[in-house]
C-alpha positions in Angstrom: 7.5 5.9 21.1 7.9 6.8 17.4 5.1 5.8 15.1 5.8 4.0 11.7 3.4 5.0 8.9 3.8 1.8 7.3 1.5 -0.9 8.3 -1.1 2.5 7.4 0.2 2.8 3.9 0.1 -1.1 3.7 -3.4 -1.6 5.2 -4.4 1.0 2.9 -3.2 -0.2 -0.3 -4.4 -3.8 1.1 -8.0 -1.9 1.0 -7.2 -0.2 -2.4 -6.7 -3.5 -4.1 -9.7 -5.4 -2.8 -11.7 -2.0 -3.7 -10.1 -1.5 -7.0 -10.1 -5.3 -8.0 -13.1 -7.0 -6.2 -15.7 -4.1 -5.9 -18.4 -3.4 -8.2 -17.9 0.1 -9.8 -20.5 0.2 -12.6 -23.7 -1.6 -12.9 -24.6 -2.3 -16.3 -28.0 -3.2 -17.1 -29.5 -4.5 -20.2 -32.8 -5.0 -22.2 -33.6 -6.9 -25.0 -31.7 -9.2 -27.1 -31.3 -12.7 -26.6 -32.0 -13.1 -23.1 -34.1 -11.3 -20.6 -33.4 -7.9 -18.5 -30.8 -7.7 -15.9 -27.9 -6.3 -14.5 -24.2 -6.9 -14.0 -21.2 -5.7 -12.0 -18.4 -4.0 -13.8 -14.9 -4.3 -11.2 -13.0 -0.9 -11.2 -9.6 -2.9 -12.2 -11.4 -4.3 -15.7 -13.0 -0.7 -16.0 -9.4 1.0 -15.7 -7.6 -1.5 -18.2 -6.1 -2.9 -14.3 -5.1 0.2 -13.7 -7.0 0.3 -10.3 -5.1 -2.6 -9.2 -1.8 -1.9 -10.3 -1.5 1.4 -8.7 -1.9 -0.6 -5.1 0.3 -3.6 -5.8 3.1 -1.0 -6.6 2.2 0.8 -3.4 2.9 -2.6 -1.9 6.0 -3.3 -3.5 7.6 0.1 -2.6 6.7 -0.7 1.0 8.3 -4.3 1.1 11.9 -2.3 -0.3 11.5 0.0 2.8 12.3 -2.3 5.0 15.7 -2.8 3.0 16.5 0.9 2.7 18.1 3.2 4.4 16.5 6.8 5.3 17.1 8.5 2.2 15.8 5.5 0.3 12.8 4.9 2.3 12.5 8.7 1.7 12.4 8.1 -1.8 10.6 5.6 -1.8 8.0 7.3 0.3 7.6 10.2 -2.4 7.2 7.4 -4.9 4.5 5.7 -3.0 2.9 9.1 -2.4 2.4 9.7 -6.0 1.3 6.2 -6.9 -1.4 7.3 -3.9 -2.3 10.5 -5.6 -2.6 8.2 -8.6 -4.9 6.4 -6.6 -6.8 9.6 -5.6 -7.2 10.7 -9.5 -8.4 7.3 -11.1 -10.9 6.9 -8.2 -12.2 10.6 -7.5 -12.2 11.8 -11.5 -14.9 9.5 -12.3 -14.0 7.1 -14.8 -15.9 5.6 -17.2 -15.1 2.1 -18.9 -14.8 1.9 -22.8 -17.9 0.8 -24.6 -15.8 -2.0 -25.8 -14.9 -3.3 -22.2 -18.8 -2.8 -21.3 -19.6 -4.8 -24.5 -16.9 -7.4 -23.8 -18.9 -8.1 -20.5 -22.1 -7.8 -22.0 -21.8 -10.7 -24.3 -20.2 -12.6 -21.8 -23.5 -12.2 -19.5 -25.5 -12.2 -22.0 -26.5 -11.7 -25.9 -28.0 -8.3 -24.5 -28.7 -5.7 -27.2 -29.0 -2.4 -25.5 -27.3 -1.5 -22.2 -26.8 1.6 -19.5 -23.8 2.0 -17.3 -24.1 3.5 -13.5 -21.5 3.9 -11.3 -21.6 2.8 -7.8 -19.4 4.8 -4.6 -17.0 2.2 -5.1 -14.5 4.6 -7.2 -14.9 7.1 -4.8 -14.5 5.0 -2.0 -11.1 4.2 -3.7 -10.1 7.5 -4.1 -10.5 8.3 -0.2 -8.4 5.2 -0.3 -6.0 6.9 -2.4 -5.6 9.8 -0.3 -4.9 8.0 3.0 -2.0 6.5 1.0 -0.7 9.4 -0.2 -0.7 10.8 3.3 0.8 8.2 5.0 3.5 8.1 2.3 3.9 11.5 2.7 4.7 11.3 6.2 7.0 8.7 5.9 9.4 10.5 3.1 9.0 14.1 5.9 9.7 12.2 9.0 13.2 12.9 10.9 15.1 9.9 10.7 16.4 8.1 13.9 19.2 8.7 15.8 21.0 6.3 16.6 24.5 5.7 18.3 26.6 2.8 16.9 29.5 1.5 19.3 30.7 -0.3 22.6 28.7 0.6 25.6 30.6 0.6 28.8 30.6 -2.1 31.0 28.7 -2.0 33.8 30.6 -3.7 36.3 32.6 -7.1 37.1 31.5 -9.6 34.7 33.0 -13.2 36.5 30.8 -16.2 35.6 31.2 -17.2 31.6 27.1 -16.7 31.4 27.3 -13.3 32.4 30.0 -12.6 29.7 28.0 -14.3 26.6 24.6 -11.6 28.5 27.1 -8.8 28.3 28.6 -9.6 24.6 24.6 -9.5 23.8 24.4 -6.5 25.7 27.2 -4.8 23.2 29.4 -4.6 26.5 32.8 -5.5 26.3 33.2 -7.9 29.6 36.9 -8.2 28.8 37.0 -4.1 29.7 38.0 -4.0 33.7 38.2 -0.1 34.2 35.2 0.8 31.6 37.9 1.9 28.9 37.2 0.9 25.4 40.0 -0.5 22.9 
């Protein structure tokens, strides 16, 4: 049985996209100002301009035209998906930081906050691992040999007499019409 390294590449990117788009990767914490201490999450997609979720969507895209392609397209394909990974990889593992402007943005919206700090949590790095598997399993799908596979009428494999027979052997890609196994 030959193994498909799609449904990896798509669960992966699946897990990119929550990570890059729903997970927490700065806390930002404030003092002062208008309202009193506390803390906020900052999502890796508003820190990275929604870089960190675009990168997965296209992963996902390029794996829904796969299943149109032929080999050399889904080999294409493949390398393209495998650099979006490595995109993935880079934006995650190189440890962003958000603009002050972004952090700012979602200051005021929490709060009238004057001054603020900025940690980052694992989730970036989490998303870089992420990034990786994708690039991996993309990589394996553009290097895998493609499938052989033999196009034609196979032989009969007998006397085909009864009408339901003929429509099983017609399904069968037999021809039932072929007495002596010779094809037309």
């Amino acid at each position: 049985m030959r193994l498909d390294p799609r449904p990896a590449v798509v669960l992966a990117a699946l897990a990119g996209l929550g990570v890059g788009a729903l997970a927490d990767w700065w806390r930002v914490a404030w003092a002062g100002g208008m309202a009193a201490e506390g803390t906020a999450g900052l999502s890796g997609s508003t820190g990275t301009g929604g870089l960190a979720a675009i990168l997965p969507s296209a992963v996902l895209a390029a794996m829904l035209a796969t299943l149109t392609l032929g080999t050399n397209g889904r080999r294409a394909v493949g390398l393209v998906a495998a650099a979006l990974g490595i995109g993935m990889a880079a934006v995650g593992l190189a440890g962003p930081t958000p603009s002050d402007a972004v952090v700012e943005q979602q200051l005021v919206a929490a709060t009238l906050g004057g001054e603020w700090s900025l940690t980052a949590t694992a989730a970036p790095v989490a998303y870089g691992v992420i990034g990786l598997i994708v690039a991996a399993a993309s990589a394996w799908l553009a290097a895998r040999p493609p499938v052989r596979r033999v196009r034609g009428v196979r032989e009969a494999s007998g006397e085909v007499t009864d009408p339901l027979a003929s429509w099983k052997a017609m399904d069968d890609g037999q021809d039932p019409t072929d007495d002596e196994g010779e094809r037309a």
